[in-house]
C-alpha positions in Angstrom: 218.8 213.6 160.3 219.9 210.6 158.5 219.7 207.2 159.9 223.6 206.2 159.8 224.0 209.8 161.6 221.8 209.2 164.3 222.6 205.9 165.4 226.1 207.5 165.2 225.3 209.9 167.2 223.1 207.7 169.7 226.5 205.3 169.8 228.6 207.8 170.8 225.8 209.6 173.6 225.8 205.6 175.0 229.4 205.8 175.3 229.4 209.2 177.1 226.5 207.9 179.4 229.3 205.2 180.5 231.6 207.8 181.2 229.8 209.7 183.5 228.3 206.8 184.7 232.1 205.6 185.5 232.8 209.3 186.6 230.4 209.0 189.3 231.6 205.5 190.6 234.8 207.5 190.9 233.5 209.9 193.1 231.5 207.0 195.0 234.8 205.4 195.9 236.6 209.0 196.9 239.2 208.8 193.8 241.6 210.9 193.5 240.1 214.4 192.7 242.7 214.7 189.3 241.7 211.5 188.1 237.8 212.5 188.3 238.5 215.9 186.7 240.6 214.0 183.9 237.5 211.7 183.0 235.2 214.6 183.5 237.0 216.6 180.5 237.3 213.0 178.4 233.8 213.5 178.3 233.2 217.3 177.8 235.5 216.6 174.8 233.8 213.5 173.9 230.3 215.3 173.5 232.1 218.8 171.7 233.0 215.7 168.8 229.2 214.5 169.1 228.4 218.3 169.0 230.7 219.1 166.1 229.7 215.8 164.1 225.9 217.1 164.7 226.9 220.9 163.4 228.7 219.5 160.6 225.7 217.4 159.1 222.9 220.2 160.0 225.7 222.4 157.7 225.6 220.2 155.0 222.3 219.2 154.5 219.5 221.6 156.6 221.5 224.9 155.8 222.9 223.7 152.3 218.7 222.9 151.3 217.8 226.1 153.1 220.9 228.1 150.9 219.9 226.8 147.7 216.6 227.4 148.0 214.6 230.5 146.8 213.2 230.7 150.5 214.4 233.8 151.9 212.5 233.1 155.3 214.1 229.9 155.5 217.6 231.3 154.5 217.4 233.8 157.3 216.0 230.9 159.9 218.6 228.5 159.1 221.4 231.7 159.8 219.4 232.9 162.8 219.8 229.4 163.9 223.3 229.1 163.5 223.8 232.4 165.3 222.0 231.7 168.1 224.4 228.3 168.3 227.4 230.4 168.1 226.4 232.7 171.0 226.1 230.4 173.8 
């Protein structure tokens, strides 16, 4: 992974960290339950842009190499890979 990817990446996880962090403090202090569940789904969609920013480099770089390669095995690894992402 590049560097300026990964301490992206590592940025953003901090700021999610916060959140629940914050989320928890919430529940601590018996907040309203909507309010918790609102912060709860900031950060679910706060780690699916960490998640598709992670997808989107692996795409262009691991699975681009792998593509242009001559490497069958590593072809099929790289779209076994990707699958097994898109099943869960």
């Amino acid at each position: 992974m590049e560097k300026s990817v990964s301490e992206k990446v590592l940025k953003n996880l901090n700021r999610v960290e916060g959140q629940v962090r914050g989320i928890a403090k919430m529940v601590e202090e018996d907040r309203y339950c909507i309010d918790v569940v609102t912060q709860i789904e900031a950060a679910r969609a706060a780690l699916a842009r960490i998640e598709s920013d992670l997808l989107r480099q692996h795409l262009g770089h691991c699975v681009h190499r792998a593509m242009n390669s001559k490497n069958a095995s590593e072809q099929e690894k790289v779209i076994e890979e990707l699958v097994g992402v898109f099943r869960r």
